[in-house]
Every structure is written in C-alpha cells, then in structure tokens.
N, C-alpha and C positions, 0 to 999 in steps of 0.2 A: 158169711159173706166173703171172707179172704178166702178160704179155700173153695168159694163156688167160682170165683177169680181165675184163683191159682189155675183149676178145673178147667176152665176156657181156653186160658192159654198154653195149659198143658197138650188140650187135642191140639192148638194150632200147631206150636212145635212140633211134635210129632207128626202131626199133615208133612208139615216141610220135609222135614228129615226124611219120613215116607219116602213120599214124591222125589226128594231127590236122590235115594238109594233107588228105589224104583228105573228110574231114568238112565241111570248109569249099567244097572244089570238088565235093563232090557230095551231101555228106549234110546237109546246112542250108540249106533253103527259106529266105529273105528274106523275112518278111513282109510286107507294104502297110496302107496305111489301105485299106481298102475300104467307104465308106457307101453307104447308100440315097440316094433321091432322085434327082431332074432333074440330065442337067451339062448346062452351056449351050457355049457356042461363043462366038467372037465374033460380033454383031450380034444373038444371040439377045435374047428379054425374056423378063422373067419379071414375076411381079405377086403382090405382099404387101396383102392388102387390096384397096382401087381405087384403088392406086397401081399403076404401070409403071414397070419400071427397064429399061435395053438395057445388055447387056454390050459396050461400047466399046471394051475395048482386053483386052487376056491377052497378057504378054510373061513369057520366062526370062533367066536370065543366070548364067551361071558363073561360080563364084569358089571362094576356098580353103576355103571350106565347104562348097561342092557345088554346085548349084542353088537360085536364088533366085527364087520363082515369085510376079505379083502381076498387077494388072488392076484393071478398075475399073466401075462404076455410073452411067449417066447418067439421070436423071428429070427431066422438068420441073416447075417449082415454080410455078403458076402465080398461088399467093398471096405470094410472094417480096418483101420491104419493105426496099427501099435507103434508107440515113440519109445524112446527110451534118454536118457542125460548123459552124456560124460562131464564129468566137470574137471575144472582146469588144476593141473595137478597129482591127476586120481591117475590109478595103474590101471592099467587093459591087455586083455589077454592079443597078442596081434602077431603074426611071422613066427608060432611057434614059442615066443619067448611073451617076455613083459613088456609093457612100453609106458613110458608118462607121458599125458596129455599136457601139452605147450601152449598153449594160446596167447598171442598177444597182446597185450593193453593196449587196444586201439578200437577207434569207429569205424562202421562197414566191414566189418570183417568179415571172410569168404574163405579163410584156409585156416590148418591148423598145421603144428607138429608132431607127431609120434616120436620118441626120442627112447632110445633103447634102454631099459632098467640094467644096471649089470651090480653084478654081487661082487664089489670089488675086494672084499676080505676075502672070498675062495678064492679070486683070482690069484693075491697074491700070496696066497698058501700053497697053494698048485704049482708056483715058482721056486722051488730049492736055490736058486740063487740069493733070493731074496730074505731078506731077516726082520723087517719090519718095517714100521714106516717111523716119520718124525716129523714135527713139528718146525718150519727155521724159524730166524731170526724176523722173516719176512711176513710170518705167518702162515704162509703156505707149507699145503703138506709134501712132505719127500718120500721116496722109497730107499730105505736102507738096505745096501747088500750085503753078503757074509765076506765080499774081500773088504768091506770098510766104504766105499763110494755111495754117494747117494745120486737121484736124479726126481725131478719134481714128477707128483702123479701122475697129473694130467699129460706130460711127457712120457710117461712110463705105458699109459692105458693109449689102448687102440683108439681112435675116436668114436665117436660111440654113433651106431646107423640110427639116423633119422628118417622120416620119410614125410612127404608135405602132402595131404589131404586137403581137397578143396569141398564148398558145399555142390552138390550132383555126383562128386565121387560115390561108388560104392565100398560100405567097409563092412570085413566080416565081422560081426558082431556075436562073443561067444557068451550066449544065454546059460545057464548052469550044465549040461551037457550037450550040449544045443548049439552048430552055430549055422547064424542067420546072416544072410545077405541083406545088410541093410542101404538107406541111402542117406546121406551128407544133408538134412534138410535145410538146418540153420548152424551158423558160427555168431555166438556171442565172447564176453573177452570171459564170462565165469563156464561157460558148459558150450558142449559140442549136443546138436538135438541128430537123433538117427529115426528114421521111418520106416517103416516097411508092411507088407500086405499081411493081413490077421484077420483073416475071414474067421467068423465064431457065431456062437446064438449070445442072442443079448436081450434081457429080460425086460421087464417093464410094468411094474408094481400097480395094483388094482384099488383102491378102496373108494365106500362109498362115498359119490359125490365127486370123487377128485378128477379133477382135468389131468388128460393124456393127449400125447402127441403121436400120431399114427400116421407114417408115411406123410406129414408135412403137416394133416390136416388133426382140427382141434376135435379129439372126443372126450365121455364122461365113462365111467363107469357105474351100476344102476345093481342090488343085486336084489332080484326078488324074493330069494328064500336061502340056505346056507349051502347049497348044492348048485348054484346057478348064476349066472352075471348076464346084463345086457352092456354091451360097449355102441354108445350113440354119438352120433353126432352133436355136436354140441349145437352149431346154427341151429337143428330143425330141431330138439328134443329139451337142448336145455332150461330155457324156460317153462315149458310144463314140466318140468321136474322140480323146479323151485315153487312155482305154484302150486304144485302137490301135496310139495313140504310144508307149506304156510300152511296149506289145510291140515295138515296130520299136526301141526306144533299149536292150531287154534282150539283143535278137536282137546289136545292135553290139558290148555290151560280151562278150556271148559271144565273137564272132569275135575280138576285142582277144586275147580271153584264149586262145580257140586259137592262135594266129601266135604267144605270148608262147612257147607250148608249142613251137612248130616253131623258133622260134629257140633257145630255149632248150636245147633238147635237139641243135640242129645245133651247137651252141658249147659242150655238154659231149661230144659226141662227137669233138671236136677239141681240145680238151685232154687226153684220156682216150687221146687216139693220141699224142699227141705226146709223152705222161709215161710211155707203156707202152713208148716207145723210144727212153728214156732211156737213155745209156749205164751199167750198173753199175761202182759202184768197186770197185776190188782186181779 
C-alpha cells in the first residue's frame, strides 16, 4: 500500500516537472522590445533638428549578466568655447618674456596685472661692477659694488613693465606650441578665466535604456541586436519601452518559477522513492 502511494504520487510529480520543462522548451515565446523607428548601423547619421549626429561606434560584451550593449554619437559643435584659468600668482608666457599674474583682493573686479618676471641673479652677474648683493640693518636687500658702495635693489633694478588687462581685452594665450587669441571673460581675486572659439566633434555615449540630449530635445537609446541602435524620442517611444521591458522581466520571473516547479518536483520525487523503500520494522 505505501508504495502503491508512493506510485501515485510519483506520476503526479513528474506530470508537473513534465509539464513544466515542457512549457519552458516549447510553450513560452520570450518576448522582445520591439519599437518603431529608424535602426542605424555603424557610420550611419541621423538628424534631430539641423543638427547631424554619425553613429561612431556599436559594440557588446558579455558578462554575468548577459550582454552589455552600448555606442555612441558624434556631432560637430561648431560654436564649441574652450576656457582656460590663470591663477593669481602663476607665470605666463606674454611680450616675449615671463609675466606673473597680479590680481587684486577685491569685489567686482574687471582688470588684472601682468607684471614682468626678471631673473634678477643674471642680471646682476651680467653687471662686472657689481659684486653681490647684502642684507642691511633695515632688512632690505642692497647691491654691493667692487669699489665698496652699495645701493638698495629695488633702486638698482629697472622698474619692472607692467601691463593692465581688463575683462573683453584680448590676450594671447600660449597653449604648448600654440598661441591662441583668447578673450578676458571673467576677473575673480584667485584666477583670470580666458575663452575663445573651439569648434571640434563631441561625442555622446549610447547604452541601453539611457536618456540622451540631442539638439535640446530628450532621447533614449534602444539596441536591437549588437550591430545596430535605435535613438527615439523619448515623448513618443519611451513608455513602450518600459512596457516592453515589464513584459520581458515578467516573462523571466515566470520561467524562474517554472524550473523552481521542475526541480522541485524532481527532488520530491526522489524522496518519495527512497521513503516508499524504506525497510518496515517488525
């Protein structure tokens, strides 16, 4: 009688398990996003407005979450404005020579200094009158001469050129061998800020799902396969994309729960044998 039990319950189990390895390999379509709209390719363009973007790159990559699909945007910016900092203190290339930046300690401020660097040790090596410098009583430093006389530096040295920069001035600003006509944009009391035009391509990173900004307006990126992107509107497409997704993330936990069913019942069906032939006592 126990094992004509066991026996019953053993088809049932297995019915289930069946039925629901069954279900999984033939009776459950996998759903997909499927949207409207243009897919592009790599090198394709597209155009939001009278702007052009070229789909530059579409790459995948596996990992323990599946496939990781992304790409990317390139447009030319051709109103594009590179800055740069001077900060207050620092040296600049300027007239040929060196200069330090002066800035004021002050609010609203609109002008700076350039104040001429000078290598006052060659200077006064280059001077055969001269024999050194000293220290006085005053603190201040002196120039000593070879007849015995001294006279204080700063009396000794030329004054040093300055030159007053306001913000709208232009100043030539020298990039590594490079020099650039820039403009005066802002004066703070720590940095001078410079502007100027830097037309370039400027890229703009793809992956699934993510919001992007095109020419003002809100899109998504969408990719059907590892070779291809759709770039949608976000207003008209993005919601069926999320609803898409609810269906493809319901569809998983389905199958979660079928397999929970196939093992489950293969591991009551093997307890259910192995207790139905059980030895009896007495």
């Amino acid at each position: 009688m126990q094992r004509r039990a066991a026996a019953v319950y053993l088809v049932i189990f297995v019915a289930l398990a069946g039925g629901a390895y069954a279900f999984i390999e033939v009776g459950a379509s996998e759903p997909e996003v499927s949207l409207d709209g243009p897919t592009h390719s790599e090198d394709d363009t597209l155009s939001v407005g009278d702007r052009t973007y070229t789909v530059t790159g579409i790459s995948a990559e596996s990992g323990e979450d599946g496939i990781t699909r992304s790409g990317e945007l390139t447009w030319f910016n051709e109103s594009a404005i590179a800055t740069e900092e001077l900060e207050n203190d620092s040296t600049v290339a300027f007239n040929d020579g060196e200069y330090t930046v002066a800035i004021a300690n002050e609010s609203n401020i609109t002008s700076f200094d350039l104040v001429e660097s000078r290598n006052v040790s060659a200077i006064l090596a280059d001077d055969p009158d001269v024999e050194g410098t000293v220290t006085g009583d005053d603190d201040q430093e002196y120039v000593r001469f070879t007849n015995g006389s001294t006279q204080l530096l700063s009396e000794y040295l030329d004054p040093a050129d300055t030159v007053t920069v306001s913000t709208g001035d232009t100043f030539p600003y020298q990039q590594e061998n490079e020099t650039i006509d820039t403009t005066v944009a802002a004066v703070s009391s720590s940095a001078v800020t410079l502007q100027w035009d830097n037309p370039q391509n400027e890229t703009i990173d793809l992956e699934e799902g993510g919001n992007i900004t095109l020419n003002g307006e809100q899109h998504f990126a969408h990719f059907p396969d590892n070779s291809s992107v759709k770039v949608l509107a976000s207003g008209q497409y993005y919601s069926s994309y999320q609803s898409e997704l609810a269906d493809v993330d319901a569809f998983g936990d389905r199958i979660v729960g079928l397999w929970g069913i196939v093992i489950l019942s293969l591991l009551s069906s093997i307890i259910l044998i192995a207790a139905a032939y059980l030895p009896n006592k007495g």
